[in-house]
VMD Tcl script that builds the backbone (N, CA, C; Angstrom):
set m [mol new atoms 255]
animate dup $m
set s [atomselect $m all]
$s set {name element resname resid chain x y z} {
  {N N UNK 1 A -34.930 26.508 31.516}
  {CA C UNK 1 A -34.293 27.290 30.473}
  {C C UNK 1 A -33.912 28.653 31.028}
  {N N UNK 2 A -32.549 29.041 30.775}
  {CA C UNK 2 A -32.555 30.503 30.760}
  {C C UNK 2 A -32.089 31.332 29.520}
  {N N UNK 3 A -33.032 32.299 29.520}
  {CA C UNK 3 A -32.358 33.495 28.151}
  {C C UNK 3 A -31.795 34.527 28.633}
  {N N UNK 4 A -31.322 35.125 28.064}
  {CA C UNK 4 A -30.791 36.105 28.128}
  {C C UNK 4 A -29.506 37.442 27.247}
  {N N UNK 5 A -30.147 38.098 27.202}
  {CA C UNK 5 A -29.506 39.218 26.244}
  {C C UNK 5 A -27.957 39.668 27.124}
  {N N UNK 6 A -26.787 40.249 25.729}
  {CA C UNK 6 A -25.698 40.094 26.483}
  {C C UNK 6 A -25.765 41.985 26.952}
  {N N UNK 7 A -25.136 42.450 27.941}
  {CA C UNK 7 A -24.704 43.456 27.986}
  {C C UNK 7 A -23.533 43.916 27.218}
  {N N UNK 8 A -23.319 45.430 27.679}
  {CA C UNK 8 A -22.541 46.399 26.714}
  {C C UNK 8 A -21.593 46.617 27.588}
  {N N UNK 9 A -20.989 46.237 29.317}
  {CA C UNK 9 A -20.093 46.106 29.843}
  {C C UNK 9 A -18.806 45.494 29.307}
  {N N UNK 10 A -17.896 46.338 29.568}
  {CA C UNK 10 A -16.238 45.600 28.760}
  {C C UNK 10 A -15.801 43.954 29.393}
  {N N UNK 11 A -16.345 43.788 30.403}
  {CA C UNK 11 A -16.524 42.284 30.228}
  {C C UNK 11 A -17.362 41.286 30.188}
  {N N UNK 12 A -18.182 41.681 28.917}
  {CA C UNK 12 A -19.350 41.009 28.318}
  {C C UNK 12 A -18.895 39.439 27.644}
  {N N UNK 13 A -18.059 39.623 26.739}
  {CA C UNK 13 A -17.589 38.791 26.605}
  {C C UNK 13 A -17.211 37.470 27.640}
  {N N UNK 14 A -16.332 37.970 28.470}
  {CA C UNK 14 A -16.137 36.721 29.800}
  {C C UNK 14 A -17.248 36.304 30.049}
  {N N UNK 15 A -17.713 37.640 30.847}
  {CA C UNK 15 A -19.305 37.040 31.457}
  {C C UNK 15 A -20.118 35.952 30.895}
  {N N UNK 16 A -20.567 36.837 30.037}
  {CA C UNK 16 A -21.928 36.272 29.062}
  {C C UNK 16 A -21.776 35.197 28.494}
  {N N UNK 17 A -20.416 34.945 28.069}
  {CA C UNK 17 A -20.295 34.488 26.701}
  {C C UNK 17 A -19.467 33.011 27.679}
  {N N UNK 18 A -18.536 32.913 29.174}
  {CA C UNK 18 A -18.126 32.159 29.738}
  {C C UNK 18 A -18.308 31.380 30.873}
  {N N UNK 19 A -18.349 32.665 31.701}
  {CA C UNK 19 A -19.077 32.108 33.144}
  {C C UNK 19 A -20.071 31.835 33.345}
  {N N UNK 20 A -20.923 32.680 32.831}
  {CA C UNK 20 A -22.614 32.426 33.228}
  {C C UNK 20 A -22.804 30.768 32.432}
  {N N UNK 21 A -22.491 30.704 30.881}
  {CA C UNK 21 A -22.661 29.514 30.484}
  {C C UNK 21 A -22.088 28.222 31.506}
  {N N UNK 22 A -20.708 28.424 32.130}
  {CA C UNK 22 A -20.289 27.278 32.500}
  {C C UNK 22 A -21.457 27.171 34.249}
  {N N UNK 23 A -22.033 28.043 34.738}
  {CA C UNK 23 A -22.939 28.121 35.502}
  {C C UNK 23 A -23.701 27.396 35.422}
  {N N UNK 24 A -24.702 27.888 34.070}
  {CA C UNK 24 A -25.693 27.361 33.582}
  {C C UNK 24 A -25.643 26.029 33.731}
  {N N UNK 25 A -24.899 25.250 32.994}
  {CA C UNK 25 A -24.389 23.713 32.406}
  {C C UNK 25 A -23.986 22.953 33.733}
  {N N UNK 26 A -22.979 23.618 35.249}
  {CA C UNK 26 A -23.048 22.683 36.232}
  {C C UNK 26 A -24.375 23.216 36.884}
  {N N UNK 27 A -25.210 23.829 36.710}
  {CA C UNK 27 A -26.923 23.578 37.247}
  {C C UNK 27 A -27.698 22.884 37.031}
  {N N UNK 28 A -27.310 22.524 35.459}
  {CA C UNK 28 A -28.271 21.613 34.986}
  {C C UNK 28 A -29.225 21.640 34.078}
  {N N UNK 29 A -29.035 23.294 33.665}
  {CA C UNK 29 A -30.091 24.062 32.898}
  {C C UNK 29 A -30.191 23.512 31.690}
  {N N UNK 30 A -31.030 22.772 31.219}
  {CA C UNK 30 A -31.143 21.922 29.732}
  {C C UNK 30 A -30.860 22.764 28.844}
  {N N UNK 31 A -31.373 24.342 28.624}
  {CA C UNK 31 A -31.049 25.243 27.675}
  {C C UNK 31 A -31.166 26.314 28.158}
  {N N UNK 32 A -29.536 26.821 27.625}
  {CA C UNK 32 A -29.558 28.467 28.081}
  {C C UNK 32 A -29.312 29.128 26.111}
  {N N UNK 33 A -30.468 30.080 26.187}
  {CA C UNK 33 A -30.328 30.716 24.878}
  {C C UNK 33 A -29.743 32.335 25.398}
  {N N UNK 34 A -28.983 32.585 24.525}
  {CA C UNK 34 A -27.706 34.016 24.835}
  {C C UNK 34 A -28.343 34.651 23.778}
  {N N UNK 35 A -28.824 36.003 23.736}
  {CA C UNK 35 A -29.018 36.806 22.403}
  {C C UNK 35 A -27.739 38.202 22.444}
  {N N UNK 36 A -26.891 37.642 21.293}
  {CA C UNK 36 A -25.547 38.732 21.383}
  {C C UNK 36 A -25.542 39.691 20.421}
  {N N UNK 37 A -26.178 40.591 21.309}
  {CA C UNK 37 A -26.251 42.176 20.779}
  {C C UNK 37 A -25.028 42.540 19.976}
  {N N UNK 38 A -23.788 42.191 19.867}
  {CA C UNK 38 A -22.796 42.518 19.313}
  {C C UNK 38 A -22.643 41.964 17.774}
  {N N UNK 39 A -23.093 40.758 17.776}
  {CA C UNK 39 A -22.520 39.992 16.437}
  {C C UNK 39 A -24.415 39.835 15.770}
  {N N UNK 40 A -25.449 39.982 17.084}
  {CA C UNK 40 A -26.749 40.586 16.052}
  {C C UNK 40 A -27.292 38.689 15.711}
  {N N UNK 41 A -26.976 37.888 16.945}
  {CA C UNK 41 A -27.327 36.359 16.675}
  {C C UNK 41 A -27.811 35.925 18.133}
  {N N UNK 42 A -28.403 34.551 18.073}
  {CA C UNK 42 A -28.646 34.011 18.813}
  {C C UNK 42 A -27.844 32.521 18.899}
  {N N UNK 43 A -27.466 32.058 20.049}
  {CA C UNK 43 A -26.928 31.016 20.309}
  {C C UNK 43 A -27.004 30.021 21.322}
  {N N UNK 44 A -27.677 28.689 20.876}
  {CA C UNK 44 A -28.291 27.999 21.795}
  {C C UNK 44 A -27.410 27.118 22.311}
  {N N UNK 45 A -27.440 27.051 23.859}
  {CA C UNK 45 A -26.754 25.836 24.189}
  {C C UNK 45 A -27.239 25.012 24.763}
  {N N UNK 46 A -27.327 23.600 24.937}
  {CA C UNK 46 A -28.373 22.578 25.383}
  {C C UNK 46 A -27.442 21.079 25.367}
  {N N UNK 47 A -28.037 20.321 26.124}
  {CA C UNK 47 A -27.254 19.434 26.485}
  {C C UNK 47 A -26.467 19.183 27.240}
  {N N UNK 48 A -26.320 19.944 28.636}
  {CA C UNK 48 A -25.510 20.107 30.017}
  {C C UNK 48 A -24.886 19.124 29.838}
  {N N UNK 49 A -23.240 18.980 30.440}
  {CA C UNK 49 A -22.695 18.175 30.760}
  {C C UNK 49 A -21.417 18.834 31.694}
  {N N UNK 50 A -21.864 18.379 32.769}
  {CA C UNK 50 A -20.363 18.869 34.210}
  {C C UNK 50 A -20.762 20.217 33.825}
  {N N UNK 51 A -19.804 21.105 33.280}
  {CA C UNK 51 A -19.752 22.415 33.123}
  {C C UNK 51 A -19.238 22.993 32.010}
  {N N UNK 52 A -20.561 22.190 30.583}
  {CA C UNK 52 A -20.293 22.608 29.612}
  {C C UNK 52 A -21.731 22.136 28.621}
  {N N UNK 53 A -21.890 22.584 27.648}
  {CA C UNK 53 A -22.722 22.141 27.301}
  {C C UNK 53 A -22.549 21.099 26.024}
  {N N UNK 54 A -22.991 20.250 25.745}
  {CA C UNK 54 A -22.636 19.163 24.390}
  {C C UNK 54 A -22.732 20.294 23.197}
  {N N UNK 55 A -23.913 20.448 23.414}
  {CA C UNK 55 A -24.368 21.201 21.883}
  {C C UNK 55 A -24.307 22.559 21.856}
  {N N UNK 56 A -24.013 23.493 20.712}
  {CA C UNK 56 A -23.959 24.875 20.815}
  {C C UNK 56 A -24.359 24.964 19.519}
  {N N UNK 57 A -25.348 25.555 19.013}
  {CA C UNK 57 A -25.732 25.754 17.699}
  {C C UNK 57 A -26.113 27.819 17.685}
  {N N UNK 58 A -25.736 28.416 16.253}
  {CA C UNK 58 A -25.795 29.726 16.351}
  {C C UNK 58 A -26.712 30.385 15.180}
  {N N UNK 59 A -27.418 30.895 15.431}
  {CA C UNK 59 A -28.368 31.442 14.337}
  {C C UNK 59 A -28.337 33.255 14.000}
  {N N UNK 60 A -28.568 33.382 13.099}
  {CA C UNK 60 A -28.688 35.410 13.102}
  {C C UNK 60 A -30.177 35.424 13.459}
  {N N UNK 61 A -30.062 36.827 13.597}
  {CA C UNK 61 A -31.160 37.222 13.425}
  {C C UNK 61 A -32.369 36.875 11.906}
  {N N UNK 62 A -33.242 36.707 12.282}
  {CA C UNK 62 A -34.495 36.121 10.907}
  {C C UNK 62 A -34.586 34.920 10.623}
  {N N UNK 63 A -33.286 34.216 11.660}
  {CA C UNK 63 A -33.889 33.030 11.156}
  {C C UNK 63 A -34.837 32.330 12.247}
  {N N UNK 64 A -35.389 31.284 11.977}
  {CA C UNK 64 A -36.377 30.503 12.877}
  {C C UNK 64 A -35.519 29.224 13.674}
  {N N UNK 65 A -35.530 29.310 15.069}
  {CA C UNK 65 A -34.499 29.063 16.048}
  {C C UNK 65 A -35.601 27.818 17.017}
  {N N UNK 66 A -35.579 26.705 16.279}
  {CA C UNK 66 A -35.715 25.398 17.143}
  {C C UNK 66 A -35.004 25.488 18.520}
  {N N UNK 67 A -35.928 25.448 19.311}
  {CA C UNK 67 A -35.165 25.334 20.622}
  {C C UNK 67 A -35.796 23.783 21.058}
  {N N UNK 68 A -34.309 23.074 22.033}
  {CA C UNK 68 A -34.917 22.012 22.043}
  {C C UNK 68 A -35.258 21.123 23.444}
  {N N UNK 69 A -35.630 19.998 23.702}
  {CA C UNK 69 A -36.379 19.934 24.293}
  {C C UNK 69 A -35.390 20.053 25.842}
  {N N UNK 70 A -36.303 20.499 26.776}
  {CA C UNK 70 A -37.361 20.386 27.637}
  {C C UNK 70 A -38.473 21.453 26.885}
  {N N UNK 71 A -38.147 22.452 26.137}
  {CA C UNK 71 A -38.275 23.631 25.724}
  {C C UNK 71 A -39.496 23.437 24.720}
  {N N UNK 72 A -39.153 23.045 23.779}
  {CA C UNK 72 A -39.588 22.326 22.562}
  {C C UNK 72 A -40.872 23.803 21.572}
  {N N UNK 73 A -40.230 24.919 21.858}
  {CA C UNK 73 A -40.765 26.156 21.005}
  {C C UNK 73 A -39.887 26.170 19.907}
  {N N UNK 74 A -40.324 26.904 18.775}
  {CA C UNK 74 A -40.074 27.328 17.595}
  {C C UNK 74 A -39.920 28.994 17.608}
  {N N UNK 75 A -38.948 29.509 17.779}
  {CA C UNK 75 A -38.742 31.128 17.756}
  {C C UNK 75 A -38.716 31.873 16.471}
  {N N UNK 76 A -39.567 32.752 15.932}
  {CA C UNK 76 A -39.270 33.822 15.001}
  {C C UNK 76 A -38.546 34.596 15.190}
  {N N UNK 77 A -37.365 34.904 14.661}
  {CA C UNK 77 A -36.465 36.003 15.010}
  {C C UNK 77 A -36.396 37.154 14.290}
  {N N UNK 78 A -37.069 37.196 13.405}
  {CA C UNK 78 A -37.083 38.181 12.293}
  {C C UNK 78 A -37.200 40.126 12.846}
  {N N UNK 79 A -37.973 39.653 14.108}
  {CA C UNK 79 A -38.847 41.115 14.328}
  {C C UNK 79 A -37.003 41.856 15.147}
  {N N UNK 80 A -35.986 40.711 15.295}
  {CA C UNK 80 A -34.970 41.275 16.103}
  {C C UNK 80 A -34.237 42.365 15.397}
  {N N UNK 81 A -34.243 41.982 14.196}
  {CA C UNK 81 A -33.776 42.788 12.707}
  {C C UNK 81 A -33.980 44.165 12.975}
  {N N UNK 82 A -35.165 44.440 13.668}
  {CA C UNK 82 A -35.000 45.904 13.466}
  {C C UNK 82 A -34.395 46.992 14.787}
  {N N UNK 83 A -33.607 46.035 15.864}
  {CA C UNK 83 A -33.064 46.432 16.850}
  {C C UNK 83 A -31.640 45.693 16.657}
  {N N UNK 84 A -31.088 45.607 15.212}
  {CA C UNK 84 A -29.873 45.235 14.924}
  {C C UNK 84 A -29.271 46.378 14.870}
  {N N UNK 85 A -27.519 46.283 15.414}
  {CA C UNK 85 A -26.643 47.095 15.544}
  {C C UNK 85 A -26.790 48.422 14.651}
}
mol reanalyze $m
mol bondsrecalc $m
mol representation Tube
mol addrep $m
């Protein structure tokens, strides 16, 4: 698994949000979870395939974020709320 929070660099977006994922997915990484400081959510992707992932599911902050397996934790997100935008 990799996580990771997005930066505040003007190409956060590409980065974070493109390359690193299509990285992730031809590695093999079963789940990469992104936490995007901008929109104040989390977004899981899981299910590698070539250089993409099957599944992409998106949650806000507070809610409780099934991550799934190799992973197989249950995340509280609530406490993120108070380091929202």
């Amino acid at each position: 698994m990799v996580a990771e929070v997005t930066s505040h660099d003007s190409d956060t977006r590409r980065r974070d949000h493109s390359d690193k994922r299509v990285g992730y997915a031809t590695a093999g990484i079963p789940v990469h979870l992104l936490v995007d400081r901008d929109t104040d959510s989390l977004i899981v992707h899981s299910e590698p395939d070539g250089d993409t992932y099957r599944l992409c599911r998106s949650y806000k902050y507070g809610d409780e974020v099934a991550l799934p397996s190799p992973v197989d934790i249950t995340l509280d997100t609530e406490k993120l709320k108070d380091y929202a935008g």
